[in-house]
MIRO-239120 format. One record per residue (C-alpha): residue in one letter; chain; x, y, z. Coordinates in steps of 0.2 Angstrom, whole numbers, plus 5000, padded with zeros to 4 digits. Layout:
<pts>
  residuo  cadena  east  north    up
        A       A     X      Y     Z
...
</pts>
This chain:
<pts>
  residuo  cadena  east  north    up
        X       A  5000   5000  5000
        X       A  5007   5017  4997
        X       A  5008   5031  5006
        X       A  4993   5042  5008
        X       A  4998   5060  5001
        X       A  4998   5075  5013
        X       A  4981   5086  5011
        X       A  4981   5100  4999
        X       A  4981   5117  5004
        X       A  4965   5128  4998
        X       A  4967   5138  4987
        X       A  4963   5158  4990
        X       A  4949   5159  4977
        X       A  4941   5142  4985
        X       A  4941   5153  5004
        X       A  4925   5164  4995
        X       A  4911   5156  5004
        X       A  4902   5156  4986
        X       A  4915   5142  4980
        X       A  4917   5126  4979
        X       A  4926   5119  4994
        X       A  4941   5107  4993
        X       A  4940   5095  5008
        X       A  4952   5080  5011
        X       A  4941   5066  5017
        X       A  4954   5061  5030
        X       A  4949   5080  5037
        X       A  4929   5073  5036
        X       A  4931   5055  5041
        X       A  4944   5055  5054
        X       A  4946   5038  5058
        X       A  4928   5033  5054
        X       A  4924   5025  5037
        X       A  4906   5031  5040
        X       A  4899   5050  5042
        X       A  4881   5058  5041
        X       A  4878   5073  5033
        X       A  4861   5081  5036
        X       A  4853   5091  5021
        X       A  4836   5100  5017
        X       A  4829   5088  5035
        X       A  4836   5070  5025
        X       A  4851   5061  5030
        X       A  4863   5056  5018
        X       A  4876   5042  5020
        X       A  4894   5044  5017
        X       A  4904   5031  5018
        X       A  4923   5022  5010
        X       A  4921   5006  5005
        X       A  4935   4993  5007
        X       A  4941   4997  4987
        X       A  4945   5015  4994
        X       A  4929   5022  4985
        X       A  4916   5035  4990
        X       A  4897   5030  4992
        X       A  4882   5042  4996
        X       A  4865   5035  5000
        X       A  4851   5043  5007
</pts>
């Protein structure tokens, strides 16, 4: 397995709260392979699978 890279900085243009946001998922997830995110009163499902992929279900 190789080494996970350090996360990138944001950029300047990406701090204006109108833009897209660049989050490292070790920032989100932590430790966790599982986080909730709540949106418009659902829940949505956010989880890394064993192949390193990213699923959302709601």
């Amino acid at each position: 397995m190789t080494e996970p890279s350090p996360p990138r900085p944001v950029p300047a243009e990406a701090k204006n709260e109108h833009a897209a946001a660049d989050l490292d998922t070790r920032e989100l997830f932590g430790r966790r392979s599982e986080i909730r995110i709540s949106h418009d009163a659902a829940i949505y499902r956010l989880r890394i699978t064993r192949a390193g992929k990213l699923i959302l279900t709601k």
